[in-house]
N, C-alpha and C positions, 0 to 999 in steps of 0.2 A: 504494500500500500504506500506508494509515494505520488507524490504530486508533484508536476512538472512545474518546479517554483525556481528562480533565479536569484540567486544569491547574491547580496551588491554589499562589501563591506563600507560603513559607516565610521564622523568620528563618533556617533553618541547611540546609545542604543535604542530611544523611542524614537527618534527621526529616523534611526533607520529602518526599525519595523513597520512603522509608517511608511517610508518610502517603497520600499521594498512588497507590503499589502499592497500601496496601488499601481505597482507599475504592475503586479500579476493581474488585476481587475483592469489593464488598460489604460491606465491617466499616468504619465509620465512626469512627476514632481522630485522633485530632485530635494536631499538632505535639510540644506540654507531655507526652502523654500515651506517645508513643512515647521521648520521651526520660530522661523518671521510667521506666519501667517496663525502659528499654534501659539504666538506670542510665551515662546518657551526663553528667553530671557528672563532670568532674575539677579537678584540677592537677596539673601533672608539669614537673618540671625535667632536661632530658637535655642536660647541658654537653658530652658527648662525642658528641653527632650535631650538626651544623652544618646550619643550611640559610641560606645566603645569607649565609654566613661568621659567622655567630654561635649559639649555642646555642637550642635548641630549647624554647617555653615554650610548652605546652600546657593547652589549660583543658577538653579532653573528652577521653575514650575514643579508643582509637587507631582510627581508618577499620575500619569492621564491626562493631566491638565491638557500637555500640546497636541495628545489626539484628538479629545472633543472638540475642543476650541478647534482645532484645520478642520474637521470632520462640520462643526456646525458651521463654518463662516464657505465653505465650498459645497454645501450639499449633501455632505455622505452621511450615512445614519450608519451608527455602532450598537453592537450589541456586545454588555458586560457582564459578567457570572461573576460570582464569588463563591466559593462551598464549604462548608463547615465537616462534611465527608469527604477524604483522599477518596475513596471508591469511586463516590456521584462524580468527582473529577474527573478522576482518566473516564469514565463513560462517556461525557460529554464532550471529551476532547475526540475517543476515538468516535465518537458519531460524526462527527466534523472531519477530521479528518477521511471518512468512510468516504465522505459528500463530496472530497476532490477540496474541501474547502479549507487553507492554511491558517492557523490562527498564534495572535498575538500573546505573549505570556510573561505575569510580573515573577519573579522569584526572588532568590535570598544568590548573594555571592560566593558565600561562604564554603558552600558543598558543590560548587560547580569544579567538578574535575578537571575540566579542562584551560581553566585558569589558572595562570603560572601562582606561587603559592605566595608570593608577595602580591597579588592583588587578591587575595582571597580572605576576606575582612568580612566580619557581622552587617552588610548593608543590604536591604532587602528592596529595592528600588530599584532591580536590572531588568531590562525587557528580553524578549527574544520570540524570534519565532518557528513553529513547531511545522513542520511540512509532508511528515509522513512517518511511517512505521515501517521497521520488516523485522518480522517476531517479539523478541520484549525489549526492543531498540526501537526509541523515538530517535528523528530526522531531526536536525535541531540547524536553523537559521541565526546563528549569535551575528550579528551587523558588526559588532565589534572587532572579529575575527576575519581572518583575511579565507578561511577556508569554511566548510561546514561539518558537522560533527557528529555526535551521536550521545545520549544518556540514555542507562538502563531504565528500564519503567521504578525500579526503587532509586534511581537516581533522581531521575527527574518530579518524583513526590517529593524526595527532601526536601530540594528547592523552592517545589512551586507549596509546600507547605513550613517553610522557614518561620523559625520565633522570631520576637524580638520589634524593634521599632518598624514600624510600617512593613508588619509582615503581611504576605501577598494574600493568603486564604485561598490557594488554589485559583487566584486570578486570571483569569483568559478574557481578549477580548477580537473582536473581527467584523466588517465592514459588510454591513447587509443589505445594505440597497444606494445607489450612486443616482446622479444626475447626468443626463447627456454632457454636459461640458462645463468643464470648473470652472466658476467663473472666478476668476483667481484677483483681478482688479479690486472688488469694495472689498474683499475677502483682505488683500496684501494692508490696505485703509487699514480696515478693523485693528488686525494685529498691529500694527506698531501703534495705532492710539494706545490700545492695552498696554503692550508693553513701555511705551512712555509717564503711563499713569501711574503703575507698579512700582516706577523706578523712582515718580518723583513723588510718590505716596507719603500723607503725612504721618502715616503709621510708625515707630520707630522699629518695629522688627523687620520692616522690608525694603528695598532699593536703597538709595543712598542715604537717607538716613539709620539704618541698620548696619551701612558700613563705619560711622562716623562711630555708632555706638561700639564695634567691636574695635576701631579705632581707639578709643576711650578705652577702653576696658583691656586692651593689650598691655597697655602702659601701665597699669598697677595690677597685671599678672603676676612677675618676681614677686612683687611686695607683699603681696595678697594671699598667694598661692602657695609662693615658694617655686624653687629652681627646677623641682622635678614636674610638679602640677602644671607650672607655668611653661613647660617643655611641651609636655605633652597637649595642652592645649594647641600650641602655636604648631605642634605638629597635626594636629587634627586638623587645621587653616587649608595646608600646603596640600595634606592627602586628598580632603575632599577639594581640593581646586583643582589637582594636577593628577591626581590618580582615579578615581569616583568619576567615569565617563570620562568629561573631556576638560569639567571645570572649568576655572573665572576665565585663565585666556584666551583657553580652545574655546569657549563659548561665543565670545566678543569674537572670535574670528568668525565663528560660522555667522555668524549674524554680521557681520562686517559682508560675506558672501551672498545673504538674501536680499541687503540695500542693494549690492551690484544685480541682482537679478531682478530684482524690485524696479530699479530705475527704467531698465529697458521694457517692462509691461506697462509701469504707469507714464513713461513717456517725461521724464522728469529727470532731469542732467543732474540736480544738486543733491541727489541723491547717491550718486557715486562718491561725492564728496564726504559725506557722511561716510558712506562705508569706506573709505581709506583714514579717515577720522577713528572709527572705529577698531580699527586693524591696529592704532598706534595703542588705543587705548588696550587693546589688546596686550599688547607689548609690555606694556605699564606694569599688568597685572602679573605678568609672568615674570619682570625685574622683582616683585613682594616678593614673590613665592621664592624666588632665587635668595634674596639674601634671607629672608622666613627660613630655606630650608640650611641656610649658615648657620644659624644662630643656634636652630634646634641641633643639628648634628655636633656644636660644640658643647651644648648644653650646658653654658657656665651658669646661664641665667641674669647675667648682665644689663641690669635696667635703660643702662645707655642702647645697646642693642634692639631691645622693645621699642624704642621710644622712637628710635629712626623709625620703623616698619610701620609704627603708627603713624609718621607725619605721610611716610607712601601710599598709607591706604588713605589718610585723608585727602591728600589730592587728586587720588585717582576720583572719589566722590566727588572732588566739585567739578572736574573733567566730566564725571556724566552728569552730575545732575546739569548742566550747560549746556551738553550734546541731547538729552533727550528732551528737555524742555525746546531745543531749537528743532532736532527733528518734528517733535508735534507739530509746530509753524509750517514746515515743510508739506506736509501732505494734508 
C-alpha cells in the first residue's frame, strides 16, 4: 500500500507538509509561500511552560496555526482528528491511507529514530507526512530530511502519542476538499496584515515586545539564576532558534523569500525591498545566537557577556518593530 506521493525536502517541517499535500492535490505552492500566507512568522516568550526545564522561546505560530490560516485564506478545507486510543489511530490512518489518501502528522522528537541523536530532545511540535505502508512499516515523508524513510507501527505510536508539553494525541490532519484556483493575491494581503499585527502586538508575550522582555530578563539571569540556570536558559534561546526546525534566522529568511514571491503576484517593487531588508535582519539574529552560543559553551556566567546579547536582541526589536509597522503601509 503506497501512494504515488513526491517527496520535496523542506527548511521547516509544517511548510513542508503543507507544501508537499498540495502539490500531490495539484496546486503548486512553494515553502516561503505557504508560510507568508499561513502568517507562520512569530516571536513569543512563554516563561510559565517549561520544556526541558527552561522556558519556552518561540519564533513561529503555534503547530496548525500556518495550515488553517493558508488553508482558510486560499480555499482548502482541512480535516483534524485527535485520539485519546493509539488503536482508533492507526485505524484511521490506515483507512486513509487505504483511500490512496497521504496524511499530515504532529509527533514528539524524541523517539524518532531517525534523527541524529543530538536533535532528539522532548519537543513535540514536529510534522511529517505518512504516505503509505508495506507490512508493519509506515512510509514516512519527514520534509526535513533530504530522503524518505520508514517507522515501525510501535515506532511511529510512540511518536505520534509523545508526553509532555504540546503533546500531539495521535494528531493527523489532511486537505479535503480545494477550490478550482488559489487565489493567492487577498490570501498573500491577509497574511502579512497578520503577521504584522503579531509582531507589533501590545501583548508582552508576543513579537517585539516579548523580545524586549527576554531582553530584560537575560541581563539579570547570572544574578538571579546563577551560572549554571542562567547557562542553561540562554542555551535553550540558541537551540530553539537554530536547532527546533529552522528558528529566528532561518525563519526571517524564509519569509524574506515569500516578500520576493509576494512582490511579483501583487505587482509591487517595494516589496522586494523588504524582503532583502529582511534577509539582513535575518543575519542579525543569527550574529545573537553566534555569540549566545559563546557564552553558553564557556559557561562562566559573566554578567558583562549577558548584557551585550541583551542590547543585540534589543535592537534587533526595534529593527522589526520599524520593518513590520512599515511593511503594513506597504500592502
Amino acid at each position: 500500500m503506497q501512494i504515488d506521493f513526491t517527496h520535496k525536502q523542506s527548511a521547516h517541517c509544517e511548510n513542508g507538509v503543507v507544501s508537499n499535500l498540495m502539490r500531490h492535490n495539484g496546486f503548486e505552492v512553494s515553502e516561503p509561500m505557504v508560510f507568508g500566507i499561513g502568517s507562520g512568522l512569530l516571536f513569543s516568550y512563554l516563561p510559565f511552560i517549561k520544556v526541558n526545564y527552561a522556558p519556552v522561546f518561540t519564533y513561529r505560530a503555534m503547530p496548525g496555526f500556518v495550515f488553517n490560516r493558508f488553508a482558510k485564506r486560499v480555499g482548502v478545507k482541512v480535516k483534524r482528528e485527535k485520539f485519546s486510543d493509539p488503536k482508533k489511530a492507526k485505524a484511521r490512518l490506515d483507512e486513509n491511507l487505504a483511500k490512496d489518501n497521504p496524511v499530515g502528522l504532529q509527533v514528539g522528537v524524541y523517539n524518532l529514530i531517525y534523527f541524529p541523536d543530538e536533535y532528539r530532545f522532548h519537543f513535540n511540535a514536529h510534522n511529517m507526512v505518512v504516505y503509505g505502508k508495506e507490512g508493519d512499516d509506515y512510509l514516512i515523508s519527514d520534509p526535513v530530511m533530504a530522503d524518505v524513510t520508514t517507522l515501525t507501527d510501535k515506532q511511529l505510536e510512540k511518536v505520534r502519542f509523545a508526553k509532555g508539553a504540546f503533546a500531539p494525541k495521535g494528531h493527523m490532519y489532511y486537505p479535503i476538499s480545494f477550490p478550482e484556483k488559489l487565489e493567492l493575491k487577498s490570501a498573500i494581503v491577509k497574511g502579512i496584515k497578520h503577521t504584522c499585527r503579531d509582531m507589533v502586538a501590545p501583548a508582552p508575550i508576543v513579537g517585539v515586545r516579548a523580545m524586549r522582555w527576554v531582553a530584560k530578563n537575560i541581563k539579570s539571569w547570572p544574578k538571579k539564576l546563577g551560572a549554571k540556570k542562567a547557562n542553561h536558559y540562554l542555551g535553550q534561546i540558541v537551540r530553539m532558534q537554530e536547532e527546533i526546525g529552522t528558528g529566528g534566522g532561518g525563519f526571517r529568511y524564509i519569509y524574506a523569500a515569500f516578500l520576493q514571491e509576494a512582490s511579483e503576484v501583487l505587482e509591487n517593487e517595494s516589496l522586494k525591498d523588504f524582503s532583502k531588508e529582511m534577509t539582513q535582519i535575518g543575519d542579525s539574529w543569527r550574529d545573537f545566537a553566534l555569540e549566545a552560543s559563546r557564552i553558553y559553551k564557556n559557561r562562566n556566567g559573566e554578567a558583562v557577556g549577558y548584557e551585550s546579547i541583551s542590547n543585540q536582541l534589543n535592537e534587533i526589536a526595534n529593527r522589526e518593530e520599524a520593518f513590520f509597522k512599515a511593511l503594513r503601509k506597504a500592502v
